[in-house]
N, C-alpha and C positions, 0 to 999 in steps of 0.2 A: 921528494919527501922520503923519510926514511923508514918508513911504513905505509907499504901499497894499501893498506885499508883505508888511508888516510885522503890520497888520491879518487878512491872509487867514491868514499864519502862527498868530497869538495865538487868532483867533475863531473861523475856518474849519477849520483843521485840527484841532483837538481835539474840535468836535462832529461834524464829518463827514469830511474827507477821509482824517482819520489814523484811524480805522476802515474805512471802505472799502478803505484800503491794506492792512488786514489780510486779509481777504478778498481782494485780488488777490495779495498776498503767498503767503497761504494755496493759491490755485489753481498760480499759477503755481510756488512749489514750487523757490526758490533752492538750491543745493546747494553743498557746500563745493568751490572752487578753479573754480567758474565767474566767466566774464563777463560782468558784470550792465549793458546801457544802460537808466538810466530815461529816454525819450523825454518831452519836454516835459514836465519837471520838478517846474517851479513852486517853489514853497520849498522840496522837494526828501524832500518823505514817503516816498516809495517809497522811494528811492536808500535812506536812511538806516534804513530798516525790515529792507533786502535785505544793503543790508550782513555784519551779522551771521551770518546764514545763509553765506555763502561762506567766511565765513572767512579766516585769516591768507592763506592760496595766492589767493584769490579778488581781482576787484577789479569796482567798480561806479561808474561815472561816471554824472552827472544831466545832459543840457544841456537845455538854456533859451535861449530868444530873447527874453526879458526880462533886463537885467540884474539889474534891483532885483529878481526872484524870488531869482537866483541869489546876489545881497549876501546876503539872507536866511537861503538856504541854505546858505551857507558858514558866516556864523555860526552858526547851530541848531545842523548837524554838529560845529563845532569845541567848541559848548557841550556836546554828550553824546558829545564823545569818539569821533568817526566817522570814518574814513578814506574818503570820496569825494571821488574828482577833478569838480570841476564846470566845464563846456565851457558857450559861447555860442554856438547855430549853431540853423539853419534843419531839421529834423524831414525835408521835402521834400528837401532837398542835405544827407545826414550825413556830416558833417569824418572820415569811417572809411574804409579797408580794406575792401572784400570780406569776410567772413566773420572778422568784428570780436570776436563776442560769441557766445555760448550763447546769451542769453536779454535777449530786449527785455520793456520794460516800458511801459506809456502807461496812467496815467489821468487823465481827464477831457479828454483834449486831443485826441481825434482829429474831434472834430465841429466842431472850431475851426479844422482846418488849410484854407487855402486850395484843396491841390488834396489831399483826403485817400486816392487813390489811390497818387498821386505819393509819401506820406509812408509808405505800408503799403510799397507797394518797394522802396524805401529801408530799410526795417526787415528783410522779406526779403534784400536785397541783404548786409546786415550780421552776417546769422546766419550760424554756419557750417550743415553739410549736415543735422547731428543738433540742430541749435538750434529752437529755439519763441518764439516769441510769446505775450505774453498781454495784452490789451488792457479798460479798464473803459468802459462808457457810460454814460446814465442812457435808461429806457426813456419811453417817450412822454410827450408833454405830459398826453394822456387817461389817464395811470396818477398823475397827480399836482395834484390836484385844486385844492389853493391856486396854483398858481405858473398851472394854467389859468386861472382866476379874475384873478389879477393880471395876466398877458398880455392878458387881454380890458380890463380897467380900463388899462393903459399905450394899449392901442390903440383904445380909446373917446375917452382925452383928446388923444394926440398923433398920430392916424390911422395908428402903426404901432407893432411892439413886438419887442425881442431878445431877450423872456425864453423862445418855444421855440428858440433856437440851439441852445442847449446841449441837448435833448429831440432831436437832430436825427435822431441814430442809433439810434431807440429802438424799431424793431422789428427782433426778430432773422433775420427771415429775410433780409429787405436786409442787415442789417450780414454777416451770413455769405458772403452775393454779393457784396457789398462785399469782403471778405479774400482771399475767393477770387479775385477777378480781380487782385488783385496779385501771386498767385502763387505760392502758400499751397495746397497738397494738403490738406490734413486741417485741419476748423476745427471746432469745437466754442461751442455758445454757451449758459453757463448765467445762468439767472437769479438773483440776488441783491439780500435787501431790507436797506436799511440803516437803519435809526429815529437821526435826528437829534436832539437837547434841545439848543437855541438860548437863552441865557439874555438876558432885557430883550425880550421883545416888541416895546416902541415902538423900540429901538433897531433891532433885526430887522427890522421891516417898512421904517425910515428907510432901514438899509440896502441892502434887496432893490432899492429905489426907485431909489436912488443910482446903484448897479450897473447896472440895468436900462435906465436913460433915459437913459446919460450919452453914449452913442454917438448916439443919436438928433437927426440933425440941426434939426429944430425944437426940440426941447430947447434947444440949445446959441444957437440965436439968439434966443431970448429973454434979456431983463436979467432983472436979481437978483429982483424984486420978482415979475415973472409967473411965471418959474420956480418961485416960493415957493406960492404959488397952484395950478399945475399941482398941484405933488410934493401939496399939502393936497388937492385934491381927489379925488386917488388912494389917499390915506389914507384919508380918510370913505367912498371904494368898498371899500377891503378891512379894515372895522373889522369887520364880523361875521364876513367868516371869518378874519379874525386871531383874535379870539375862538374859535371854532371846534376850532384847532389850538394852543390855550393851555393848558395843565397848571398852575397856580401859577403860577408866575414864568419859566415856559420857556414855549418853542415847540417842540413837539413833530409831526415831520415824518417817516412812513416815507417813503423813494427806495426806488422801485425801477430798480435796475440789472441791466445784463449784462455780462456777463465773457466776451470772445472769447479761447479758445485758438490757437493755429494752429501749422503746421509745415510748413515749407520742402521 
């Protein structure tokens, strides 16, 4: 596809993210004729999950600092009939008012922000005084044992590896410290497991690969040929525990994640 948004939409959100949305949907507890932001968006699961819940009086905006998430998002929404406004803006600097919304929303993206402080108060800053937060992560790299395995194989072959980024906020007593020092009185952090079924194995692990090494600057100077090379010999390190985490014809992955509530 000619827009990786497109991809993360079709493959990613159906075996993972659009489940775990339920569960943050579930926590966080949308109500009718509130103000729903979904913070870093992405194709826009949440927004369009939350939607519903608020109802005709309600409204729920997604912004993204990707556009192509947001192409995406626009169309899915406009495909199931969903009324979200979708915004392009920076999480850290939100395009809002003071005391914007009832209820913010973030998953997967707070370990990704530049200054993720900076972005919780801004989330605070947006809530009115009775508003909440509620926030998803994924818990440690040590609680997920293939993607440990693969971070060690990327960082075997090209002396470095981005696959714990995203593992970054995965213990909850920091993440709690973390919300709270943006300003957040009351924070709550429960655990939640999500079981993944990834269909195509070889495709799954080509694409963990893809994702994984593409930021990597020795990656990126290599030509076509040694590249090809690399990504193969990161595959023959994680054939057995691809195997491992194999069902049939799926890949089969519990996440465990955390769900930060919090309030202003």
């Amino acid at each position: 596809m000619s827009n990786p948004a497109e991809t993360y939409e079709s493959y990613m959100v159906p075996t993972f993210f659009g489940p775990w949305a339920s569960h943050l949907i579930q926590s966080a507890d949308p109500r009718p004729g509130e103000r729903v932001l979904d913070a870093a968006c992405g194709t826009g699961i949440v927004a369009r999950r939350a939607r519903p819940r608020v109802g005709p009086t309600g409204t729920v905006i997604g912004l993204d600092l990707n556009p192509d998430m947001l192409t995406v998002a626009r169309a899915s929404a406009a495909r199931e009939g969903v009324a979200v406004e979708w915004r392009e803006g920076r999480v850290e600097q939100l395009p809002f008012p003071d005391r914007s919304f009832d209820l913010v929303l973030c998953q997967a993206g707070l370990m990704f922000f530049a200054d993720r402080r900076a972005a919780l108060t801004e989330m605070r800053r947006v809530l009115t005084d009775a508003g909440r937060a509620c926030a998803s992560v994924l818990q440690g790299l040590d609680r997920h044992p293939f993607y440990q395995t693969l971070h060690e194989a990327i960082q075997k072959r090209l002396g470095m590896s981005s696959v714990k980024e995203i593992f970054a906020l995965g213990d909850s007593d920091g993440l709690r410290e973390l919300v709270m020092a943006a300003g957040f009185r009351t924070v709550t952090v429960q655990p939640v497991t999500v079981t993944a079924r990834f269909p195509d194995p070889d495709s799954f692990l080509a694409g963990e690969i893809d994702v994984d090494t593409a930021a990597i600057p020795s990656m990126q100077h290599l030509d076509d040929q040694a590249r090809r090379a690399i990504t193969e010999s990161i595959r023959n390190d994680l054939e057995a525990p691809l195997r491992e985490v194999t069902e049939g014809d799926h890949v089969v992955i519990p996440f465990h994640t955390l769900i930060a509530g919090a309030r202003p």
